[in-house]
N, C-alpha and C positions, 0 to 999 in steps of 0.2 A: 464559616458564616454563610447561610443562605442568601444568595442576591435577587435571586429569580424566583418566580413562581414555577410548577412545572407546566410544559404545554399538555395540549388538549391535544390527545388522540393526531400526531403528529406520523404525514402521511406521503410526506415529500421528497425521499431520497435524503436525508440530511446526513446519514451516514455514511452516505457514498461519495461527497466532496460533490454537493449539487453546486448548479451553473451561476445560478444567481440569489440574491439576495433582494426581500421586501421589506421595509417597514409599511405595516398597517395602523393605523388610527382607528380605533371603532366605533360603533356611533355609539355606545355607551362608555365611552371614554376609556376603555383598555385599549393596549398598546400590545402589535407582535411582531415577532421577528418570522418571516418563513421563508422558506429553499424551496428552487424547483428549477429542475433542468430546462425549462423551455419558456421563450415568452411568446411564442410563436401563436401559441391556440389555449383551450382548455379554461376553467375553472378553478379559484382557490376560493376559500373561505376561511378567514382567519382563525374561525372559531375552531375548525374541526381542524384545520392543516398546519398551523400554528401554533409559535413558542409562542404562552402565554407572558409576557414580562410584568417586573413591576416599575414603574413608574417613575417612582421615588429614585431609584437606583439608574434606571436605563432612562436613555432619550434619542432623539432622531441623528445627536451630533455624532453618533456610534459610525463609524465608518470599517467597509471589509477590504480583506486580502488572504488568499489564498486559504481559503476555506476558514480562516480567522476571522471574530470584527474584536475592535479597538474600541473602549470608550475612559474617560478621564469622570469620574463621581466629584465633581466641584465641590459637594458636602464634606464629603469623605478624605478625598486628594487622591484616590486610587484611580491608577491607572492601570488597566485592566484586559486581558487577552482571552478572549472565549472562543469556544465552538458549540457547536450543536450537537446532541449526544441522546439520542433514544427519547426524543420530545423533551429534553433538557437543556438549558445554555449552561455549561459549565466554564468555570474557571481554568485557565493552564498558563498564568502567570498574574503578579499584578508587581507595580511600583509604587510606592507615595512618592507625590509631589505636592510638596506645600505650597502654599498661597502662590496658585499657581493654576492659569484659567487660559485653555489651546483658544487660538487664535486661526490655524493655519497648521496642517499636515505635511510634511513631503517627504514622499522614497528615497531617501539619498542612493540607496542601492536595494536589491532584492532583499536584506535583511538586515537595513539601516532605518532609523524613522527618525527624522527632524521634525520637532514641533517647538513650535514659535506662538508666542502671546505676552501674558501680562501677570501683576501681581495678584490676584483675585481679591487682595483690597483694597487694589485701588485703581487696579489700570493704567498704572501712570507711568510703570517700572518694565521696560521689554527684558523677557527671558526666553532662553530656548534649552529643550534640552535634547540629548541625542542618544536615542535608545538603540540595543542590540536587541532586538524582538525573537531570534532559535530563542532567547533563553530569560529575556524581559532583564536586562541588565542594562545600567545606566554607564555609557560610554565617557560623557561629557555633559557637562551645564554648566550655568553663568549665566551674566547679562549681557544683553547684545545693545551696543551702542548709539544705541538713536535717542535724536536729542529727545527732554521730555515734555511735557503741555510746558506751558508758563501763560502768564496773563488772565486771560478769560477760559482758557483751556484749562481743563484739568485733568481728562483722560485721554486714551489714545488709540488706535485698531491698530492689526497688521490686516492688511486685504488682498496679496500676495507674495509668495517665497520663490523665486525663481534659480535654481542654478545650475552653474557654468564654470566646469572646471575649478577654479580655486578660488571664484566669488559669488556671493549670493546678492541676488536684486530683491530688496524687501519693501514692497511697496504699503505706503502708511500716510495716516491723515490725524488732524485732533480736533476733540469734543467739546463744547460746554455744555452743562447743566441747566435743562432747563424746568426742573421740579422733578419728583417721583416720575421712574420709568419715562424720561423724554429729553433729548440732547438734539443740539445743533451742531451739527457737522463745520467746520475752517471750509474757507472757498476755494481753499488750494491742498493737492494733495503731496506727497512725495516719494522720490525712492531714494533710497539710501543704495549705494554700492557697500558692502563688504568684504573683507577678504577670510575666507572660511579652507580650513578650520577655525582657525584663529576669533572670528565673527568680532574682528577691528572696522572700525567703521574707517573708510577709505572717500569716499564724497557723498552728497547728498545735493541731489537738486530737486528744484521743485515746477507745478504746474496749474496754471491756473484757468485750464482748460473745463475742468470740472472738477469732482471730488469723491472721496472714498472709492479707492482703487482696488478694486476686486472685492472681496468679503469673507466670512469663516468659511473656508472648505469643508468643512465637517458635516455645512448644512447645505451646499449646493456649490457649483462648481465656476469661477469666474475669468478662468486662464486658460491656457493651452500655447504649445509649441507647433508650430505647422512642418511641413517635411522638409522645409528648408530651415530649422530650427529659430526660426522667428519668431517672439513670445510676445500674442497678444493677451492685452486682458478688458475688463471693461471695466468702467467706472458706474458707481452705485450713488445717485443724491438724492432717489426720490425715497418717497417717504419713508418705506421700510427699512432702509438702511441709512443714508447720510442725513437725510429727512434735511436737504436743501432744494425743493422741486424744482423752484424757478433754474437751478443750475441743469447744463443736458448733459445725458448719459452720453456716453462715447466707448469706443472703442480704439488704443491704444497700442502700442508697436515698439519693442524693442527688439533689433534686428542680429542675426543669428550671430557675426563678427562685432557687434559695437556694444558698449558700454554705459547705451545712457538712451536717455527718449528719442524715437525720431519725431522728430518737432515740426519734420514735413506731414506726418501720416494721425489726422484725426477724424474717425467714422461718428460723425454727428446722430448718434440713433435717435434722438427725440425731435431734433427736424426732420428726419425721413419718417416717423411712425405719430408725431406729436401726442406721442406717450413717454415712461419711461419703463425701463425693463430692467429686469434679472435675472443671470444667469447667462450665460453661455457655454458650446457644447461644438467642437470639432467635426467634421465631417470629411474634409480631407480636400485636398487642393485649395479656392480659395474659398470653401465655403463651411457654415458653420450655423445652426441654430440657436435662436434667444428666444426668452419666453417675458412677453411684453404686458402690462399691465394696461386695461381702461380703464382711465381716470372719469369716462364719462357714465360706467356701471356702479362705481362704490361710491360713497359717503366720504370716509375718511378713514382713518388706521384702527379702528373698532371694526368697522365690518371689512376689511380689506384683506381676512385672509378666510371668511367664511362666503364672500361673493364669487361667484362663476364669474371670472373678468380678466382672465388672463389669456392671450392668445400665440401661439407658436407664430415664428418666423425664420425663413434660410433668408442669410444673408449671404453677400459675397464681398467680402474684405478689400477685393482690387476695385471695383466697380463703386462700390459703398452702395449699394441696392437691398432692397429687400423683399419679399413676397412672403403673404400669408400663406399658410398653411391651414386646408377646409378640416379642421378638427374642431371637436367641442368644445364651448369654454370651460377654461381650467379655474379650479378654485385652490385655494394654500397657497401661503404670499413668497415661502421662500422652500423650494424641493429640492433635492438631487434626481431630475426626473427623466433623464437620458442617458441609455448606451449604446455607442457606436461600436458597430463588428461588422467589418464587409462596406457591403453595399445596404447596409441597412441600418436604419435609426431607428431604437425602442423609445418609444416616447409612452411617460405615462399620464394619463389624464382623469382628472375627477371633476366628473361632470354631473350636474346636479340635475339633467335630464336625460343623459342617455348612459350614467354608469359610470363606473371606475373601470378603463381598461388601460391596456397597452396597446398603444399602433403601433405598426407599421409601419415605416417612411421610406420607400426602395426612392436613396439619393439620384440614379442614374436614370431613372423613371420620373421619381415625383411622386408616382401612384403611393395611396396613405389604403390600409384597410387593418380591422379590429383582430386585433389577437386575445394574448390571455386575458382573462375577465376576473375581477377581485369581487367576490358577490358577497353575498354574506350578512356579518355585521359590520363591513368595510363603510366608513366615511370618508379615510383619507389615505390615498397612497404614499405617504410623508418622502419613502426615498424607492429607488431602486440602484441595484449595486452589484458589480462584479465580481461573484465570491470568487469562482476561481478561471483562470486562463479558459 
């Protein structure tokens, strides 16, 4: 079965285990995949440099590794392992999984893949399964024991997978209905401790600090481990995700020996920026980039992913500080649009007056300047992604 269209005159190193990974958005609404060893300088064009995809079949929640990406066809149920092959995405494994909609990704090991979510008809059922990816073979599945909606709730998120030796921290919150395509987020979120393999549910507390803890990593990134293996994440209420504004975003801490929230440690990011944001991105010691949304640029959740109104910021976790970053504003409400290597953060940005590029960011500097440039028929830089080490 064909899945893909083929690409157009594809001109990137893709057979040579190129460095990184793009998704493009085009302004005539096709959609590509491209490779290219460098984000440093230079030139792509999706048209001429790019896997042409379709649509229907592919989408941005495609995530890479090691010259592979990953994507699960919700239509379909196929779960699916590609590469790039002579301007082609081909196939070199797939699974079905039935009613069954990724929430959350995690490496258990170089050649483990934990994915955690939901029934896909209904959201209401947590499942995970645990694939062997040499060979797309399914190790383990089941349902993971968190309690379900009840009440006014009827569905539910995972917003992140955290683990540690022989338990997983699965942070999660619940939905109601509030007509076609729109929900209210609970004003509290939770994590559940489990004990994994197993994935017995072991406690569960909760916090009513904010809500919707972390979000799908598929489509942007909302956790990380610091070098002292302390896992923060941040919480998501504004509109595009928990869609509870008046609650603030934060940032959150659970510390590398304990087993539950620290209940001393909450970064109030909507009193330091009186915005809210999404997304968070590691930079090493205590510092780490968000990308902040103004409320005082868009309208409402109609134009809130096609308006320039997003802006970069390094925070510093000990401090609870923050500074802007003099980049363009950014448009698309939710990316995977940062990687960190060194002393350097690729940050990508679509700017509706000076371009789609990639900066720059020398951490130990500060200093920001333009690298590669997505020309083209680019509108949107949807991800950027680590193909290989």
């Amino acid at each position: 079965m064909a899945l893909f269209a083929f690409g157009v005159g594809c001109k990137s190193n893709t057979d040579k285990a190129a460095k990184y990974s793009l998704y493009i958005l085009a302004k005539d609404g096709k959609e590509y995949l491209l490779t290219h060893n460098t984000l440093d300088s230079g030139v792509l064009k999706p048209e001429a440099n790019g896997v042409l995809l379709d649509s229907k079949d592919m989408d941005r929640d495609v995530f890479a590794k090691d010259n592979f990406f990953y994507h699960l066809n919700r239509k379909t149920g196929l779960f699916s392992k590609f590469f790039i092959h002579s301007g082609q995405l081909k196939t070199d494994g797939a699974l079905l999984l039935k009613d069954f909609s990724i929430d959350n990704f995690s490496w258990i090991s170089q050649d483990t893949l934990l994915l955690t979510g939901f029934n896909l008809s209904g959201y209401n059922h947590a499942k995970y399964k645990l694939i062997k990816i040499n060979n797309m073979q399914m190790i383990a599945e089941g349902d993971i024991e968190l309690p379900p909606p009840s009440g006014e709730f009827t569905t539910q998120s995972i917003g992140f997978v955290e683990k540690r030796a022989d338990r997983l921290f699965i942070g999660y919150t619940y939905h109601a209905s509030q007509g076609i395509s729109n929900y209210l987020s609970s004003d509290t979120f939770y994590v559940a401790e489990m004990a994994y393999p197993a994935m017995k549910r072991i406690k569960v507390e909760k916090d009513t600090r904010s809500t919707y803890p972390g979000g799908p990593n598929t489509i942007q990134s909302y956790g990380f481990s610091n070098q002292q293996k302390d896992y923060y994440f941040m919480s998501c209420p504004g509109i595009a995700l928990g869609n509870r504004p008046e609650i603030p975003t934060g940032i959150f801490r659970i510390k590398a020996n304990e087993n539950h929230l620290d209940q001393d440690y909450f970064f109030n990011i909507s009193a330091t920026l009186k915005n809210h944001a999404y997304g968070v991105w590691y930079l090493g010691g205590d510092q780490a980039i968000i990308r902040a949304e103004r409320k005082d640029l868009y309208k409402d959740l109609n134009d809130h992913y096609s308006t320039a109104h997003f802006e970069f910021y390094i925070i510093n976790l000990k401090t609870k500080s923050a500074k802007k970053l003099h980049l363009p504003l950014d448009k698309g409400t939710r990316r995977e649009c940062v990687i960190v290597e060194g002393d350097t953060a690729y940050i990508s940005v679509n700017s509706t007056k000076d371009g789609n590029f990639i900066w720059l960011y020398d951490i130990k500097t500060g200093s920001l300047k333009k690298g590669l440039q997505l020309a083209g028929d680019t509108d949107f830089i949807m991800r950027i992604d680590r193909l290989n080490p």
